[in-house]
C-alpha positions in Angstrom: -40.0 28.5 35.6 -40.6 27.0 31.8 -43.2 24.8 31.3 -43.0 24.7 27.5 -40.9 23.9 25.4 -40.6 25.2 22.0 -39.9 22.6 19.3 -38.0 23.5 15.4 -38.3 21.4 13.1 -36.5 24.1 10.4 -37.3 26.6 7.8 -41.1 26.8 6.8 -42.6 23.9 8.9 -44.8 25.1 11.4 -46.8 23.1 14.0 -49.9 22.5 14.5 -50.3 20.1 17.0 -48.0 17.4 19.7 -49.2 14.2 20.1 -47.8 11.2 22.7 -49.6 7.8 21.4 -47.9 4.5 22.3 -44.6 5.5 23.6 -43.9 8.0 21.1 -44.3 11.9 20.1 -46.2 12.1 17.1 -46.4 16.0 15.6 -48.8 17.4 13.0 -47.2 20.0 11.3 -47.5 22.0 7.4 -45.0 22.9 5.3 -45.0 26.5 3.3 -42.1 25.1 0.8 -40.3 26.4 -2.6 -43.1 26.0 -5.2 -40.7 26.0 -8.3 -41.6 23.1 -10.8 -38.7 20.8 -10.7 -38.9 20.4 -14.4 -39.2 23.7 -15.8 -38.3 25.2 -12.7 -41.4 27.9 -12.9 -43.4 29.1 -9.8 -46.4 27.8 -9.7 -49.8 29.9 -7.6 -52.0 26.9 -8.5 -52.6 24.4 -5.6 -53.9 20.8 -7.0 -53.9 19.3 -3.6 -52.5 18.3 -0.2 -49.9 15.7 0.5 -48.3 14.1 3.8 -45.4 12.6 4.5 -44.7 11.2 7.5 -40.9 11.7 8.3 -38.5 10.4 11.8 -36.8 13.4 13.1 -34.5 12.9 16.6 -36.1 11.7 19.4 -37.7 13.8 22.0 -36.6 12.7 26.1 -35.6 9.0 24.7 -39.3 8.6 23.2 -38.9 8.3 18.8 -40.7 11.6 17.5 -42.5 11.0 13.8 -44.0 14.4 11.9 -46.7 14.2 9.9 -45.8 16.8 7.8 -48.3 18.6 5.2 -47.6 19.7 1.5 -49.0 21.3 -0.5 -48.8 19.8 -4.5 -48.9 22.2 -7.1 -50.3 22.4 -10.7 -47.6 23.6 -13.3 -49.3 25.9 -16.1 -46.3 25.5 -18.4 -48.0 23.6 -21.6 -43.8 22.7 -22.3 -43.4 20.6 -19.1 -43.9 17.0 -19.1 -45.0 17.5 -15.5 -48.8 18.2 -14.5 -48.4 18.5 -10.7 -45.5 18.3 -8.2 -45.3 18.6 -4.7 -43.2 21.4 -2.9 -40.1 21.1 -1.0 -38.3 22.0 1.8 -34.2 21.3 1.0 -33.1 22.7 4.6 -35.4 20.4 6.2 -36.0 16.9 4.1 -34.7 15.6 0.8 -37.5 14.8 -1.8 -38.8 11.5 -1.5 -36.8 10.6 2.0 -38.4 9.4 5.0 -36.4 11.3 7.6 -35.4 15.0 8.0 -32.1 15.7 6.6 -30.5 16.0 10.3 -32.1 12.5 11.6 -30.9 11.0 7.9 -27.5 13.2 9.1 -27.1 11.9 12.4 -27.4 7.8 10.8 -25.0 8.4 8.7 -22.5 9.6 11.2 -23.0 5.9 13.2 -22.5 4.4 9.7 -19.0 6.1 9.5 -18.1 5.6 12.9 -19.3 2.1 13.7 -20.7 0.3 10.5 -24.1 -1.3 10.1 -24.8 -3.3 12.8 -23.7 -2.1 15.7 -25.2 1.3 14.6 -28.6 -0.3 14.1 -28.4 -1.4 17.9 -27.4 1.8 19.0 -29.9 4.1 16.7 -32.1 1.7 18.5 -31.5 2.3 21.5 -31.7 5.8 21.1 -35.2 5.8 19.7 -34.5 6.0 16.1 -34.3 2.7 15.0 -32.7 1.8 11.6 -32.1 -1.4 10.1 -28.3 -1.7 9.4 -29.1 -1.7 5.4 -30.5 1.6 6.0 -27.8 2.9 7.9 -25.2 1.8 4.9 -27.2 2.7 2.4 -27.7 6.0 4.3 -24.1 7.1 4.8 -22.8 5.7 0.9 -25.8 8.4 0.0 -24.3 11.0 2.1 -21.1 10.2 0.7 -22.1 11.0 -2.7 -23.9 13.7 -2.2 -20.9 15.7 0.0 -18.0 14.5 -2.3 -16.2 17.5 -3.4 -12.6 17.5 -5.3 -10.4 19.4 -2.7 -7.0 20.3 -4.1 -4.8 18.1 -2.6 -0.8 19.7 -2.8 1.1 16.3 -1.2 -0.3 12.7 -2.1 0.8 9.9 -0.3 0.3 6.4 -2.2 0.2 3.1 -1.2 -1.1 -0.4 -2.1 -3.0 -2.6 0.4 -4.6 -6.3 0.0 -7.9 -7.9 -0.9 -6.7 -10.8 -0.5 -3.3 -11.6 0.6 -0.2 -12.0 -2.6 -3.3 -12.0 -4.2 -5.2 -8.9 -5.6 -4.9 -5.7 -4.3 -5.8 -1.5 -4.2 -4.3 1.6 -3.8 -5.2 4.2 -1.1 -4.4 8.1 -1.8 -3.6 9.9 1.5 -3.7 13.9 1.6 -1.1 14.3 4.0 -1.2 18.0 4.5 -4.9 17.4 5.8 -3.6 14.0 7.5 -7.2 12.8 5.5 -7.8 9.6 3.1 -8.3 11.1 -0.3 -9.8 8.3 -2.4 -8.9 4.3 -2.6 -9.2 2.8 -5.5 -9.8 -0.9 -6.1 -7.2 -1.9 -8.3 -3.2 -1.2 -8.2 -2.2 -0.7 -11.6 -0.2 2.3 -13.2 -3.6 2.7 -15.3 -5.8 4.0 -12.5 -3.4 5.9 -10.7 -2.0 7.6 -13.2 -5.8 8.3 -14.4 -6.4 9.4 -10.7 -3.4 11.9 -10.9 -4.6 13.6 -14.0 -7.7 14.4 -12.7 -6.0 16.3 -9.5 -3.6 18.8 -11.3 -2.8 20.3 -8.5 -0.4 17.2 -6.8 3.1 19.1 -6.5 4.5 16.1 -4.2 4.0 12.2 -4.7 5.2 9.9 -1.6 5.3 6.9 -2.3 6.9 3.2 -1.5 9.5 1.6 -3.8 6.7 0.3 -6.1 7.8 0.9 -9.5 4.5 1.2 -11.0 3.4 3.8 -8.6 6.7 6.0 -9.6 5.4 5.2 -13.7 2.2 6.4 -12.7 3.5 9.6 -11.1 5.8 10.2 -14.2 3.2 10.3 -16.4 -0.2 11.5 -14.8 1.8 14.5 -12.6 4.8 15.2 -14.4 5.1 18.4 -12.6 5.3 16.7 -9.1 8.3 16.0 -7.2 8.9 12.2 -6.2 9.5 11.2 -2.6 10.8 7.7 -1.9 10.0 6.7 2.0 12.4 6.7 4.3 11.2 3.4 5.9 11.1 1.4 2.9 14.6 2.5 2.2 16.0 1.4 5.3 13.8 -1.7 5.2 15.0 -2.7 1.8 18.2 -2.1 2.8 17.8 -4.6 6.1 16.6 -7.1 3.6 19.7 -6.9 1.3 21.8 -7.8 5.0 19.8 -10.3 6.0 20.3 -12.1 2.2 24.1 -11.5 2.9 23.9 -13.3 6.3 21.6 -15.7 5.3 24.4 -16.7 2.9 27.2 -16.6 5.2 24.9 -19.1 7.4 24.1 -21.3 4.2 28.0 -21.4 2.7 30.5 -20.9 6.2 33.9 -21.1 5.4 33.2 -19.7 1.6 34.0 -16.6 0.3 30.9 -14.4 -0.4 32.4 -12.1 -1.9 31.0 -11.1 -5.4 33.3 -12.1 -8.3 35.1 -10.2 -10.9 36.6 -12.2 -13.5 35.8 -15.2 -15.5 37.9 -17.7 -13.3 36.8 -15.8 -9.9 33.3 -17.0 -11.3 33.7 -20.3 -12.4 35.9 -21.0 -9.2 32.4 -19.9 -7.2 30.5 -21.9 -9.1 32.6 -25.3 -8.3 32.7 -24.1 -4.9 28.8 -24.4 -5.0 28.7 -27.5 -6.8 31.5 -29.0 -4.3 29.2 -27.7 -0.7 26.1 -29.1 -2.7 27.8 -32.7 -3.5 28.7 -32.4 0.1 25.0 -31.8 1.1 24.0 -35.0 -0.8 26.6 -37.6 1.0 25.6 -35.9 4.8 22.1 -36.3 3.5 22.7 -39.6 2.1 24.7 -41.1 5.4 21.8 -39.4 7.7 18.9 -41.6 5.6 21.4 -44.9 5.9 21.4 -44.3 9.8 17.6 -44.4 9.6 17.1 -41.3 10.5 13.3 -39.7 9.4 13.0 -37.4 6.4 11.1 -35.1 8.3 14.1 -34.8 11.1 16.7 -34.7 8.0 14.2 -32.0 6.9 14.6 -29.8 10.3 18.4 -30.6 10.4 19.2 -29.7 6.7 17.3 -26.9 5.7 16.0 -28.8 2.3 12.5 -29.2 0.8 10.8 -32.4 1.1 10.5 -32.5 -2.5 14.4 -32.3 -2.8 15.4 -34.8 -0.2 12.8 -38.0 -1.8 14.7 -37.3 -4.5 17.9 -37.1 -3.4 17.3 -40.2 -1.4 16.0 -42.0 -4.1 19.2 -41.4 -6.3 22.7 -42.5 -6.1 24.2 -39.9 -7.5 23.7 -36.0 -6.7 20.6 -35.1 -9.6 21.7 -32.8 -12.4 20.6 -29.2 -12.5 18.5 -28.6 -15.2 17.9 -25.2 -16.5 14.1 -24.3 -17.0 12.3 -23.8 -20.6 12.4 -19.9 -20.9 8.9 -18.1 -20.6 8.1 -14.8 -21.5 8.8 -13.1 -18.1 12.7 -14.4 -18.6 15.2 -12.3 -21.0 16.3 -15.7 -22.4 12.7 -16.2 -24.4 14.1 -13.6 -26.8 17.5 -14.3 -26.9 18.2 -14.5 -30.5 16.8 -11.1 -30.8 18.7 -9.7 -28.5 21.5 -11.0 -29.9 20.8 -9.8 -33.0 20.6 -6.0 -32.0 23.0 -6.6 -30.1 25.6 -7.2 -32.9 23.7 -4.5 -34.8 25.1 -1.7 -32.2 21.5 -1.3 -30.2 23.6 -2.4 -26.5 21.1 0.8 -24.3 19.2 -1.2 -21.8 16.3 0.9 -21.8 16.4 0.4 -25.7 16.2 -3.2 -25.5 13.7 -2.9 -22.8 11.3 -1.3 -24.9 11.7 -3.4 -28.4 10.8 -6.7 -25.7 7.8 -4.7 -24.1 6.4 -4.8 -27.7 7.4 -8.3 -28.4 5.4 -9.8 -24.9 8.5 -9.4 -23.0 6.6 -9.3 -19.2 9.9 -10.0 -17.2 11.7 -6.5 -15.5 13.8 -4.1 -16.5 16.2 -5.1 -13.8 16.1 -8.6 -15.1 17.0 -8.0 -18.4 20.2 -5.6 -17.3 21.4 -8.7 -15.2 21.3 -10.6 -18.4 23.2 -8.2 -20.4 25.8 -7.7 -17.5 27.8 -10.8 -19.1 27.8 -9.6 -22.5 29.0 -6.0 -20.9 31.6 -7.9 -19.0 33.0 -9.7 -22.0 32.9 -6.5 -24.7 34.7 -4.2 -21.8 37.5 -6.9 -21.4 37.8 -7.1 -25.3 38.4 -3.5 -25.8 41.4 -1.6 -25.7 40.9 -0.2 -22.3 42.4 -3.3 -21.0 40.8 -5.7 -18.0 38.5 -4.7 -15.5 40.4 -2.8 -12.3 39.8 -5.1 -9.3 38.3 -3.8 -6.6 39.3 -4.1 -3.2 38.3 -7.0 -1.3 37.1 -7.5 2.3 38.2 -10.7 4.4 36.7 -14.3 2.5 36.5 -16.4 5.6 33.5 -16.1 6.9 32.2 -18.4 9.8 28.5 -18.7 11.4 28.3 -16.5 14.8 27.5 -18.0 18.0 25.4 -16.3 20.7 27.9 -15.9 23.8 24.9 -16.5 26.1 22.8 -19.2 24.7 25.3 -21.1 22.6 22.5 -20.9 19.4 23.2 -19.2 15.7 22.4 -16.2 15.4 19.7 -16.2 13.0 19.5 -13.4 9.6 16.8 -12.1 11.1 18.8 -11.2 14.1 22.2 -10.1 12.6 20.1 -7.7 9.8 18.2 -6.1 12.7 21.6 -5.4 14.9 23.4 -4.4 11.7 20.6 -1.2 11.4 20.5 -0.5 15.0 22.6 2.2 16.0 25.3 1.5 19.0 24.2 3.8 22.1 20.6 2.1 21.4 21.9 -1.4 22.1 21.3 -3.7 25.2 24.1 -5.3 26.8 23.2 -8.6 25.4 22.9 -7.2 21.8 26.5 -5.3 22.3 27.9 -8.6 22.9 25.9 -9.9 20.2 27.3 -7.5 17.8 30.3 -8.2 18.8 30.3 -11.6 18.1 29.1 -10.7 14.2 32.0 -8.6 13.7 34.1 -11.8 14.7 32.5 -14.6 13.0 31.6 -12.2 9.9 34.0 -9.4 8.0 31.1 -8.9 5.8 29.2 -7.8 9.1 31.8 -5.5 9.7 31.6 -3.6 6.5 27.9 -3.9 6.1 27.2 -2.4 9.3 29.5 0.9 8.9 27.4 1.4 5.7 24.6 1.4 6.8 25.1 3.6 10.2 26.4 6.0 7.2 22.9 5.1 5.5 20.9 6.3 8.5 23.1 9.2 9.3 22.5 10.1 5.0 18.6 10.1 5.8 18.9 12.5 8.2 21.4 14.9 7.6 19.4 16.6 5.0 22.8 16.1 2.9 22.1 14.7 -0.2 25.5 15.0 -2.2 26.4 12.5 0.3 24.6 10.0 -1.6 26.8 9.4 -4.7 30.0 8.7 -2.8 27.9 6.0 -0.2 26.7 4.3 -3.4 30.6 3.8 -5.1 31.4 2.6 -1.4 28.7 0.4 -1.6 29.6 -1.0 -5.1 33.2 -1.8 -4.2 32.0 -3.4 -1.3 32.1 -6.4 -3.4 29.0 -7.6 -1.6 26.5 -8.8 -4.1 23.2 -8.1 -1.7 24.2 -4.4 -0.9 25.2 -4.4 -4.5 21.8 -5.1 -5.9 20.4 -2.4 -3.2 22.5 0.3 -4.4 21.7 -0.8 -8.2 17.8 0.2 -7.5 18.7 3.3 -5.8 20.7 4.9 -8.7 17.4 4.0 -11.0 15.3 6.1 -8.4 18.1 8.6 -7.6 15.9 11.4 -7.9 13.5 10.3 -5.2 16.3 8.8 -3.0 17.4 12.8 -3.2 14.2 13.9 -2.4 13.5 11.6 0.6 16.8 12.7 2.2 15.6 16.8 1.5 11.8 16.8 1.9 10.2 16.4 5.3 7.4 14.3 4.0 7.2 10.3 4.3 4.5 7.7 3.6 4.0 7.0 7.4 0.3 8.4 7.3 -0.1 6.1 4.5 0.9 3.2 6.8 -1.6 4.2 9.3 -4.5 4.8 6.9 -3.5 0.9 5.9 -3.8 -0.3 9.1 -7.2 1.4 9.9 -8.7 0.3 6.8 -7.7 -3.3 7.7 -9.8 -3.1 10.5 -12.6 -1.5 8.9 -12.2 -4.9 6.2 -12.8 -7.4 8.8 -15.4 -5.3 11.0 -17.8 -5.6 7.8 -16.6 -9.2 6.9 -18.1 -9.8 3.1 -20.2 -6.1 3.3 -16.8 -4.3 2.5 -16.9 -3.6 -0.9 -14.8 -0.5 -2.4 -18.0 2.0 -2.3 -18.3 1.4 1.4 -14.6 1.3 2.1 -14.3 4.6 0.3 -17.3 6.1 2.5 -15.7 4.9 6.0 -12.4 5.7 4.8 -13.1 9.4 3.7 -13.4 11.9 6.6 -17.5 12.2 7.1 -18.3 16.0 6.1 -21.3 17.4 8.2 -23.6 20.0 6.4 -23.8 23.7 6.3 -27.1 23.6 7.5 -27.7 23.2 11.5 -31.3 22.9 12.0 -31.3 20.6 15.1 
């Protein structure tokens, strides 16, 4: 039977004596470290003097173990160096000028990752090597730094999350081959990724949201790399699109919502509009006579409270007025516009450009939806002749009814049931459905898109795309319309998304995690210690316990 035990404390310490005072092992030991000046980095064979350090190592049978550990300092003969004397060191056992060995100082910053300052400081208590939680952060950002090492990373995933919600926000890199965080930055702007992506040449794939300024980044920092748009996103813009359409058909039953073509298709939709919203006023008008609350007028319309005081302090229905144009609207520059416009300069992207410099802030999509009725009218004027008309669905359109609770089915509802394939539906959503296709032709034709939508994603079929798209644009559906307008400016990725396997799921999940991590720390989570929980911990080479 053993009745010793032999301690290591690592590479040139050797003991000289164990020690239990006052509930903890104290041990006496001497180093025999490198004696290389760390300014002119010459061996020195000069001693000057001793010097201790006392150091916290792990504990020893849940009692805290301190060395007193012994140095020698050294004189350096080199008349060159600024130094005089220095003391020795011992890298695989203690950093210079630490007060714990390198696998204590280890071991802290491990709780720091895992659990965060606090908590770890009551733990590391508890297991006899107390820490205040300062130390422990200030411990693992210090490990952080000095283990950071630029791994190539092949497929990036990218994605923005919040400092403070519609606010300000960051961006989070995601190595997804390694399923690892690799940095988050704490800004979103084209600027810092694209910075970010030229400093890791080696990105072949980008995955990323449909953020447009992620996809400028991308385009300039890793030209090389192939663009991925998520699959998620995709399918989730194109449920919003839906529920737009549906929120319509709940807003203006009875009214065709059909997008118009000509001029008199338009103008006949807008005194349709005018005609419901003079309509509006009188209901809203003969609810206030009958002395009926503005806040239950509020809950039974649908309107603001600012719009209602104002309707019901005025006789007549209020004018529309249009709003002063600002520098994010194409309408600020309008006489420009005009002006290249007769010159012959009609390329979007063009235009686009000439406004950029000129203070233009609005979108690029918001400027070609200004120029669409200047299109319209020039392509009428030539000698091709008028527009063809595209087919039209059904115009009546009614609200649809729940068969089992006798409520409206909300937007919410119908967009959800619109993306959900049929063998996945319950009973009471198949009768549900069914009630949509009744009440709602749109319905009809905006569900078979987009089962063709989610078949597209995953039939690894991409030359399917183009002909989904024309079906979408003669759909004469303005939402879906708009949806399939954004996907023919990221075509490339939309191709890609439908080809590669990759998608910004992990991203999501990295999101989530670090959301958590945000309000564990409360006001203690600033980018640097964000960045050091977020990144996996790397242990060292060196195992010494």
């Amino acid at each position: 039977m053993r009745n010793s035990v032999k301690l290591a404390f690592g590479p040139g310490v050797e003991i000289e004596k164990v020690e239990h005072r006052e509930r903890r092992w104290l041990v006496t030991a001497f180093g025999k470290g490198n004696r290389t000046c760390p300014g002119c980095r010459e061996a020195s064979t000069h001693r000057h003097s001793w010097h201790v350090r006392r150091l916290q190592d792990l504990p020893i049978q849940g009692a805290a173990l301190c060395i007193e550990l012994r140095l020698g300092r050294w004189r350096c003969r080199n008349e060159a160096c600024a130094r005089k004397t220095f003391v020795e060191t011992l890298p695989a056992s203690v950093s210079p000028f630490s007060r714990r060995t390198s696998r204590n100082a280890e071991i802290i910053s491990l709780f720091g990752h895992a659990a965060g300052g606090r908590v770890s400081s009551r733990l590391l208590t508890r297991l006899a090597m107390p820490a205040s939680h300062n130390t422990v952060l200030r411990q693992l950002k210090r490990h952080v730094g000095a283990k950071r090492t630029n791994a190539p990373i092949r497929v990036a995933g990218i994605d923005d999350w919040c400092w403070q919600k519609s606010q300000t926000y960051g961006s989070i890199i995601v190595d997804l081959e390694r399923r690892t965080v690799a940095d988050v930055l704490p800004v979103r702007s084209a600027e810092s990724m694209e910075h970010w992506l030229m400093q890791h040449p080696g990105v072949e794939i980008v995955s990323r949201d449909r953020c447009g300024l992620y996809a400028q980044a991308a385009r300039r920092g890793a030209p090389q790399a192939k663009l991925v748009a998520d699959r998620f996103h995709l399918l989730q813009n194109l449920r919003e699109a839906i529920e737009r359409q549906m929120s319509r058909v709940s807003q203006f039953a009875g009214r065709s919502l059909l997008s118009p073509g000509s001029d008199s298709e338009r103008e006949a939709a807008r005194q349709g509009h005018r005609e419901s919203r003079q309509a509006l006023f009188r209901h809203v008008q003969e609810l206030h006579a009958a002395g009926m609350p503005v806040s239950a007028i509020k809950g039974k319309t649908g309107i603001g409270s600012h719009t209602l005081f104002a309707w019901i302090r005025s006789d007549n229905l209020p004018v529309r007025r249009p709003t002063s144009p600002t520098t994010k609207t194409p309408a600020y520059f309008r006489d420009f516009l005009l002006e290249q416009w007769e010159a012959g300069n009609r390329r979007g992207r063009h235009l686009f450009h000439d406004l950029r410099h000129r203070g233009y802030t609005g979108s690029y999509s918001y400027l070609q939806r200004f120029l669409a009725e200047w299109r319209r009218g020039d392509y009428k004027d030539s000698a091709k002749g008028p527009a063809p008309q595209e087919p039209k669905a059904p115009a009546e359109e009614s609200k649809a009814i729940d068969p089992i609770t006798g409520w409206q089915i909300s937007p919410q509802v119908a967009a959800a049931l619109c993306l959900k394939p049929t063998r996945m539906l319950t009973p009471r959503q198949v009768l549900e459905v069914k009630a949509l296709k009744q009440a709602s032709p749109s319905f009809v034709v905006m569900r078979g898109l987009a089962m063709r939508f989610r078949g597209l994603l995953r039939s690894k079929k991409p030359g399917k795309l183009n002909a989904w798209l024309e079906d979408a644009r003669k759909s004469n559906i303005f939402p879906l319309q708009q949806f399939a307008h954004t996907l023919r400016c990221d075509l490339a990725a939309v191709r890609n998304a439908i080809t590669e396997p990759w998608s910004n799921g992990q991203a999501e999940g990295q999101i989530n995690r670090l959301k958590t991590l945000k309000r564990a720390m409360y006001g203690r989570a600033g980018i640097e210690l964000l960045r050091a929980r977020m990144k996996p911990f790397e242990s060292s080479a060196q195992h010494t316990i």
